[in-house]
KOLMIKOL-435034 format. One record per residue (C-alpha): residue in one letter; chain; z, x, y. Coordinates in Angstrom, 3 decimals. Layout:
! KOLMIKOL-435034
A|A|Z|X|Y .
...
END
This chain:
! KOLMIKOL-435034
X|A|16.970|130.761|53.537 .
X|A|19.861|129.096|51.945 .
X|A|21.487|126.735|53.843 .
X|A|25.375|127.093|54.969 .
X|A|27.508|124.804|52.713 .
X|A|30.463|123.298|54.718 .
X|A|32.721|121.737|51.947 .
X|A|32.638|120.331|48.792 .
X|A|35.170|117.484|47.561 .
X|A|34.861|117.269|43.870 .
X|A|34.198|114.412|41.846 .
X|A|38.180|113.664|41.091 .
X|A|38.824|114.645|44.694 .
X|A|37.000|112.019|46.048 .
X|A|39.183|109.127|48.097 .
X|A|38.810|106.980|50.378 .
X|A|38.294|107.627|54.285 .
X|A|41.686|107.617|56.231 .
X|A|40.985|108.184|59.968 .
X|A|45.170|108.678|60.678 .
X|A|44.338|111.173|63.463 .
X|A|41.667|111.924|66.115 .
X|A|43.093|114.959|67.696 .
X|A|40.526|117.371|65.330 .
X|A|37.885|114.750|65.209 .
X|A|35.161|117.704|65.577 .
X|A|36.236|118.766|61.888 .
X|A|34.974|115.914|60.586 .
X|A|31.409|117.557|60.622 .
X|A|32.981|119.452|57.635 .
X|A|32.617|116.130|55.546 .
X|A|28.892|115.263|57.151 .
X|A|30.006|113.001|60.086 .
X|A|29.124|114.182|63.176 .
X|A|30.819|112.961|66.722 .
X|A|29.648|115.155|69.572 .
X|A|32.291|115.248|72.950 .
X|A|30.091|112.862|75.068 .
X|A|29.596|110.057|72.035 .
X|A|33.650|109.898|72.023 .
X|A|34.355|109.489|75.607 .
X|A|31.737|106.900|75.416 .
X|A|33.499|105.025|72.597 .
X|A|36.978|105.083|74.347 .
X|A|35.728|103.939|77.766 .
X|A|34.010|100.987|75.397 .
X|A|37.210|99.821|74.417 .
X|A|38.681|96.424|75.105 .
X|A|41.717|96.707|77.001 .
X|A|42.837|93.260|76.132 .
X|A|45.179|94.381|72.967 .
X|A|45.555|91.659|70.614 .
X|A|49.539|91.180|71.092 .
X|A|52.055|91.519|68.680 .
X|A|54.805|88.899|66.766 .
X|A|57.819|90.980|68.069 .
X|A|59.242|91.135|71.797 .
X|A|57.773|93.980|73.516 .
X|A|60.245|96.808|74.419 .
X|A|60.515|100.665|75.103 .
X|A|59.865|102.476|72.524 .
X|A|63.481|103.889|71.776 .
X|A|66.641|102.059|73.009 .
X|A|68.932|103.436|75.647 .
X|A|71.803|104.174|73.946 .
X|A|70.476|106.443|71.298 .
X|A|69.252|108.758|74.562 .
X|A|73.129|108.717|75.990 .
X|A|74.699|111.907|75.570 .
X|A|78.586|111.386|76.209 .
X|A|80.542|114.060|77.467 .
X|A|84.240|114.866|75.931 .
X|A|87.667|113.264|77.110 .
X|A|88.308|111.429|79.879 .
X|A|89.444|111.944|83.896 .
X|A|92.909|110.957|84.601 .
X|A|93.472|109.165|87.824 .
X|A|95.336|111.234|89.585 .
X|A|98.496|110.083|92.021 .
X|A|100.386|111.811|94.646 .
X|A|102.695|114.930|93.621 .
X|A|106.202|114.464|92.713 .
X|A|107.807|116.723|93.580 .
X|A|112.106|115.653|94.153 .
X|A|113.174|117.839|91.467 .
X|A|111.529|120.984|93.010 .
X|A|113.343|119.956|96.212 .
X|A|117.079|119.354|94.777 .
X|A|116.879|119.750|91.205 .
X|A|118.104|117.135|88.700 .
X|A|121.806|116.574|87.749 .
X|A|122.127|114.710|84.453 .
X|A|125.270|112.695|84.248 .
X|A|127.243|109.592|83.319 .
X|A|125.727|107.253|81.192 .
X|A|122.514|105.056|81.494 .
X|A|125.168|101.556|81.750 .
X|A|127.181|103.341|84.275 .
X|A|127.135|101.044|87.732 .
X|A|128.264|103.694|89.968 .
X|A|128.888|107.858|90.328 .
X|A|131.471|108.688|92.381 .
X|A|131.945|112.202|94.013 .
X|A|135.464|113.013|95.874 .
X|A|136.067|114.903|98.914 .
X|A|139.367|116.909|98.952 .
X|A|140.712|118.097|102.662 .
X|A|143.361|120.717|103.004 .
X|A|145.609|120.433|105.894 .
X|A|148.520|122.013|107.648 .
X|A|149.079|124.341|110.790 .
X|A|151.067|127.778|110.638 .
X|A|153.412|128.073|113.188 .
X|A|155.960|130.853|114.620 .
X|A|158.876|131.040|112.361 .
X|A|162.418|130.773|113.249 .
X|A|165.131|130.636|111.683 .
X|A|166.395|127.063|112.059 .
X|A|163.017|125.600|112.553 .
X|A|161.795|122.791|110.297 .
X|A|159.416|124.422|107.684 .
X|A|155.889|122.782|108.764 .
X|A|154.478|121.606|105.377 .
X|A|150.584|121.903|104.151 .
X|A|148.970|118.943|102.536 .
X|A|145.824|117.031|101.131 .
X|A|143.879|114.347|101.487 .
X|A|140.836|112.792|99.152 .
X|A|138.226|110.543|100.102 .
X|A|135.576|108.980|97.319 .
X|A|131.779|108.784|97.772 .
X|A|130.325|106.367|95.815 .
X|A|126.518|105.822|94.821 .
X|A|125.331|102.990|93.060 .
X|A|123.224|103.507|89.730 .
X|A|119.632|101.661|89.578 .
X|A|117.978|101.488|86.333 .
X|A|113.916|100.422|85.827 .
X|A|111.921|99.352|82.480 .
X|A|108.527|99.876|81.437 .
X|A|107.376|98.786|78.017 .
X|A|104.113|98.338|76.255 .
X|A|102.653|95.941|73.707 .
X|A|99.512|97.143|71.689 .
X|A|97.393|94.688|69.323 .
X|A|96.100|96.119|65.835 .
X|A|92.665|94.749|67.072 .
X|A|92.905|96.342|70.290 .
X|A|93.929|99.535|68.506 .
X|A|91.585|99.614|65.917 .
X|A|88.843|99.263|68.645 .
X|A|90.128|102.131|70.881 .
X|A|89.887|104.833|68.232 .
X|A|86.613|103.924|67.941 .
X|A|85.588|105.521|71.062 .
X|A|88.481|108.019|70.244 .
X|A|91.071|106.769|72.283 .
X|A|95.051|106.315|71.096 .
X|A|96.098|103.019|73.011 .
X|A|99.734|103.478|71.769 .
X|A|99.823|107.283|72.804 .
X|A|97.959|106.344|76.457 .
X|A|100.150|103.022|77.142 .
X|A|103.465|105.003|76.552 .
X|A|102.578|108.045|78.782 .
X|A|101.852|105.208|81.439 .
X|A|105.179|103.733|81.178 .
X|A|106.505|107.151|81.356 .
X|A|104.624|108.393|83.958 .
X|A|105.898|104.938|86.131 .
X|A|109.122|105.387|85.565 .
X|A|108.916|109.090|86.986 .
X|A|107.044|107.324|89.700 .
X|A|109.827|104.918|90.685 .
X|A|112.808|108.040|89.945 .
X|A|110.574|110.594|92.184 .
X|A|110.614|107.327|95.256 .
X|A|114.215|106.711|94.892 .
X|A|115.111|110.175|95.117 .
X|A|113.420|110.507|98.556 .
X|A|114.237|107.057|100.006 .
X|A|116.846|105.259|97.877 .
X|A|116.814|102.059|96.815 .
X|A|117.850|98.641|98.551 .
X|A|118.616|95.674|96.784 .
X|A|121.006|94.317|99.447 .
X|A|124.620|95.289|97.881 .
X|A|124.015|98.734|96.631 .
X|A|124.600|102.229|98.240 .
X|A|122.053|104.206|96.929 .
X|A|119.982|106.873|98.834 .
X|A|117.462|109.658|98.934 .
X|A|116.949|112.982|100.913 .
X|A|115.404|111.456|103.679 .
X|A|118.244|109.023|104.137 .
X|A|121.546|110.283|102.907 .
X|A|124.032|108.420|105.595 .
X|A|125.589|111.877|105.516 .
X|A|122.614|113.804|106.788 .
X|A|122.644|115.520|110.538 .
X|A|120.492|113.914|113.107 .
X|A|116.854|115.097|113.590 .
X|A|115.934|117.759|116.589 .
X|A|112.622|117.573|117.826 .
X|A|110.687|121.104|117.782 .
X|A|110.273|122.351|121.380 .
X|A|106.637|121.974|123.179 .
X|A|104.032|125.287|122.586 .
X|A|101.443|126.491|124.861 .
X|A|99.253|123.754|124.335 .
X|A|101.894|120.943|125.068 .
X|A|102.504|120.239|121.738 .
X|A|105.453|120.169|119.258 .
X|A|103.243|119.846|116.263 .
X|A|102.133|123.070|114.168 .
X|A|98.352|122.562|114.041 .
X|A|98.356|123.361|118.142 .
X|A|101.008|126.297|117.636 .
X|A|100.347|130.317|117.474 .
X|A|102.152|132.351|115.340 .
X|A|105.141|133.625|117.671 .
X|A|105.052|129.967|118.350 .
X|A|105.622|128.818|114.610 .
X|A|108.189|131.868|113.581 .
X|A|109.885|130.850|117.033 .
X|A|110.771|127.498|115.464 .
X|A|111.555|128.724|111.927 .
X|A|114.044|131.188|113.326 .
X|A|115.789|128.464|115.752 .
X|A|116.237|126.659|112.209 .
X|A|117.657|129.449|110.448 .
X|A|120.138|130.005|113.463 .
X|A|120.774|126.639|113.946 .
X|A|121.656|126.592|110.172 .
X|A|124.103|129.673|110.272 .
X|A|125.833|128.175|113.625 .
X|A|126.772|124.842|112.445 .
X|A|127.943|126.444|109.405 .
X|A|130.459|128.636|111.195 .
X|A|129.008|131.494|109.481 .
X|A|129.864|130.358|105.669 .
X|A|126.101|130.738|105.698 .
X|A|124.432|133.955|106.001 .
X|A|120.518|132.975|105.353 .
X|A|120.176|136.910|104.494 .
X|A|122.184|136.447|100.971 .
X|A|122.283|132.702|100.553 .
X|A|119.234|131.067|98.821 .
X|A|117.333|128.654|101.303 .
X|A|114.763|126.439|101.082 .
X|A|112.688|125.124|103.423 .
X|A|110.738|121.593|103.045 .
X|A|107.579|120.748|104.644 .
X|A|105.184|118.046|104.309 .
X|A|101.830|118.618|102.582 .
X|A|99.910|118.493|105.709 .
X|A|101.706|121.105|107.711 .
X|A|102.695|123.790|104.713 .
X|A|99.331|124.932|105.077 .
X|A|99.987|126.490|108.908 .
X|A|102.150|129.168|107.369 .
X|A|98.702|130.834|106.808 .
X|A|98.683|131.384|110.982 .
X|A|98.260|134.581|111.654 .
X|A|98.913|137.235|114.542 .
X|A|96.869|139.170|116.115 .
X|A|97.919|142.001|113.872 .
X|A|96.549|139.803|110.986 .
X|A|100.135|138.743|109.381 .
X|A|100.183|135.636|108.416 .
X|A|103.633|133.473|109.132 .
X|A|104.553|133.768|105.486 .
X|A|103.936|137.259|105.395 .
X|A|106.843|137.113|108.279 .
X|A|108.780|134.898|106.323 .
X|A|109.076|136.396|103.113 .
X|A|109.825|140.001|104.773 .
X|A|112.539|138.268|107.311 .
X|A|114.154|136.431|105.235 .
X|A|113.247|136.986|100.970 .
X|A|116.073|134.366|100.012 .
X|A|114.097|131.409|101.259 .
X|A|111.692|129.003|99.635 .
X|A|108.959|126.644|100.941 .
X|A|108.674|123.686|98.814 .
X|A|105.998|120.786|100.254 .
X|A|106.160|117.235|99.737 .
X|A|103.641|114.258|100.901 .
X|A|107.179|112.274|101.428 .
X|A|107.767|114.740|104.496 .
X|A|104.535|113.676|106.329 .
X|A|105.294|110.689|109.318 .
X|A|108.393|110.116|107.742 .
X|A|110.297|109.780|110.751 .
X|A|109.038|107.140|113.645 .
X|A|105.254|108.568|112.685 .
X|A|105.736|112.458|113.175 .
X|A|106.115|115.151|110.138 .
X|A|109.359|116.468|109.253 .
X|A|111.080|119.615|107.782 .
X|A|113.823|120.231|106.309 .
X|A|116.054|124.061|106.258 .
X|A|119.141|123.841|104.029 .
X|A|120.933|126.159|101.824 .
X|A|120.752|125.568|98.135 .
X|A|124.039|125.940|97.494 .
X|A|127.325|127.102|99.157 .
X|A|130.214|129.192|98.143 .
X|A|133.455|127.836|99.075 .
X|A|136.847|126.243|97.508 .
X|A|134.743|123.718|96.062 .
X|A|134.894|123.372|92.531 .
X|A|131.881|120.759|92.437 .
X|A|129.682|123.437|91.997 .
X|A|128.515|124.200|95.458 .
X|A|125.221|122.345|95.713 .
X|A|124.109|120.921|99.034 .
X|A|122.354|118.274|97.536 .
X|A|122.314|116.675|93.988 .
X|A|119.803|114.269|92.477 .
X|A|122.412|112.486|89.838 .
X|A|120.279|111.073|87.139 .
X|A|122.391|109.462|83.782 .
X|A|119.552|108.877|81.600 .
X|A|115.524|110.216|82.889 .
X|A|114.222|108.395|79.910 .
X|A|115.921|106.330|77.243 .
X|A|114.085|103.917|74.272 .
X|A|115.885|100.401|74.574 .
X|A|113.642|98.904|71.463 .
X|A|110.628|98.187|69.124 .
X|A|109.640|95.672|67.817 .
X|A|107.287|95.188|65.143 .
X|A|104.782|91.877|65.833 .
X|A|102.616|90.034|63.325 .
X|A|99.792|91.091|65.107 .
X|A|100.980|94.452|66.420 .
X|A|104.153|95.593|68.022 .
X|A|106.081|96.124|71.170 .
X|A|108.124|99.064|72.994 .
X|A|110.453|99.059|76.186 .
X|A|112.008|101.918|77.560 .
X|A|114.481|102.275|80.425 .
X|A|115.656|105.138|83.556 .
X|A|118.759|105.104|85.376 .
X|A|119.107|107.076|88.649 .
X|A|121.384|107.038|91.313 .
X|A|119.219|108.734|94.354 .
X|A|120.216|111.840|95.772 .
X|A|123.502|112.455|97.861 .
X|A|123.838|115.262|100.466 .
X|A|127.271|116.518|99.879 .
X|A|127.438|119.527|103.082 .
X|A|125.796|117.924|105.983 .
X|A|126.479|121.330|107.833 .
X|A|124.372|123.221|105.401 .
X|A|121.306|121.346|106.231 .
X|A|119.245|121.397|109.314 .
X|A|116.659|118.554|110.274 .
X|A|113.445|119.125|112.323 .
X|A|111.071|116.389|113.097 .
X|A|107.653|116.897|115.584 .
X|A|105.918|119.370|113.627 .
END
């Protein structure tokens, strides 16, 4: 019987043995070397386990970094809303060297009486006060390096394009503050919405069933209650040049309480349901500056927008005057880079009809 021929490796075939790989080690009996299961175990458990070591430093096999896998952009921090131009809107004007903007106050007066004919003739007249508001200005600049640049778009960051949204964005910061509390440097009269010398006094919210002024304790008769003392407060004071049915309204609230407008009855309406059916004219705006911003209790604020009247200001109940939101003052090219400074001006916020604005505090 012939006998089963595994291979053949012809005469220019023939090279030397390379053992590279022991995974198919049984194939070897192809090529007349036989190593049966049990021999090879034997072998490996024969092994020294004392490795001769090597010249280089021993280390993992591949380094960290090439096993990083870096997700795209980057997370802003984030800071607190601002939110004064949603409240009173922005009023650009003067000029950014301007020290002060000055609003006047015109008051007709004269009294009708019963004619006769040899009467003096009673005689109307004026009279004109000034309100003045002093103009604060801030900087920001920025310096960036062409080392420092050239290193940033590396990791695909623009340090010119990130610095100058910083400045911007503190400059907003520091028009947004003065715009709710003013500014004080000692000899200047400028002020913000929550201190306007002209404002009306607060009124603390009356006690609900759970002997508690504040909103998070109140049910939802209990909540509309105080909205609609507001809106007839409002109307009252204003000797009905108000009507909060026509006139657009808004109403501030901190960011803690706006939230409690989502009370509902036991019919499932929610307080806003009630107040945008009541009264569709009015706005709720919220603002973190509202929350313990009087002696530690939230605030809210109920004024009309604007009023229509002799006036020929324009009407508004409150204006945020603002000569110059953002202005370049320079650049300037360095031997190793270059620098930019830029510049606001604001003048706070001035309340111009106290009697068109009605404070709460409590809630």
């Amino acid at each position: 019987m012939q006998s089963k021929e595994h291979s053949y490796i012809g005469p220019r075939a023939v090279r030397p043995l390379k053992l590279s790989s022991v995974v198919g080690y049984q194939d070897l009996s192809r090529i007349g070397i036989g190593m049966d299961a049990a021999t090879v175990h034997r072998m490996m458990a024969a092994m020294d386990a004392a490795l001769v070591p090597g010249l280089t430093t021993p280390t993992i096999t591949t380094p960290e970094q090439f096993l990083q896998n870096w997700l795209p952009g980057f997370v802003a921090i984030t800071t607190a809303a601002r939110t004064i131009d949603e409240c009173v809107g922005i009023t650009t004007a003067g000029a950014w060297e301007d020290e002060e903007v000055v609003q006047g106050v015109m008051e007709l007066t004269g009294t009708s009486v019963p004619y006769g004919d040899y009467t003096n003739v009673p005689l109307s007249s004026w009279n004109v006060n000034f309100e003045r508001r002093t103009v604060v200005r801030f900087e920001e600049g920025m310096r960036v390096g062409t080392l420092e640049e050239a290193r940033a778009s590396r990791m695909k960051v623009n340090s010119a394009e990130s610095k100058r949204e910083a400045a911007t964005l503190a400059l907003e910061i520091n028009r947004n503050r003065v715009g709710f509390y003013g500014y004080n440097d000692g000899n200047n009269r400028t002020y913000g919405l929550l201190n306007d010398p002209s404002l009306p006094a607060y009124v603390t919210l009356p006690m609900g069933g759970a002997n508690s002024t504040q909103w998070a304790s109140k049910t939802f008769l209990e909540i509309t209650a105080d909205i609609r003392t507001m809106v007839a407060d409002l109307r009252n004071q204003a000797r009905g040049v108000i009507d909060p049915k026509k006139e657009q309204l808004t109403l501030v609230l901190g960011t803690s309480v706006i939230d409690y407008l989502t009370v509902t009855s036991i019919f499932s309406v929610s307080v806003q349901d009630w107040l945008t059916k009541t009264y569709p004219t009015m706005r709720v705006v919220s603002c973190p500056e509202f929350d313990a911003a009087h002696a530690g209790d939230n605030v809210a604020y109920l004024y009309a927008e604007s009023v229509s009247d002799q006036s020929t200001d324009g009407g508004q109940t409150f204006v945020q005057i603002v000569p110059a939101k953002f202005r370049v003052l320079g650049i300037q090219q360095l031997a190793k880079g270059y620098e930019e400074d830029y510049s606001n001006a604001t003048a706070g916020v001035m309340c111009k009809r106290p009697y068109a604005v009605v404070r709460r505090t409590g809630l």
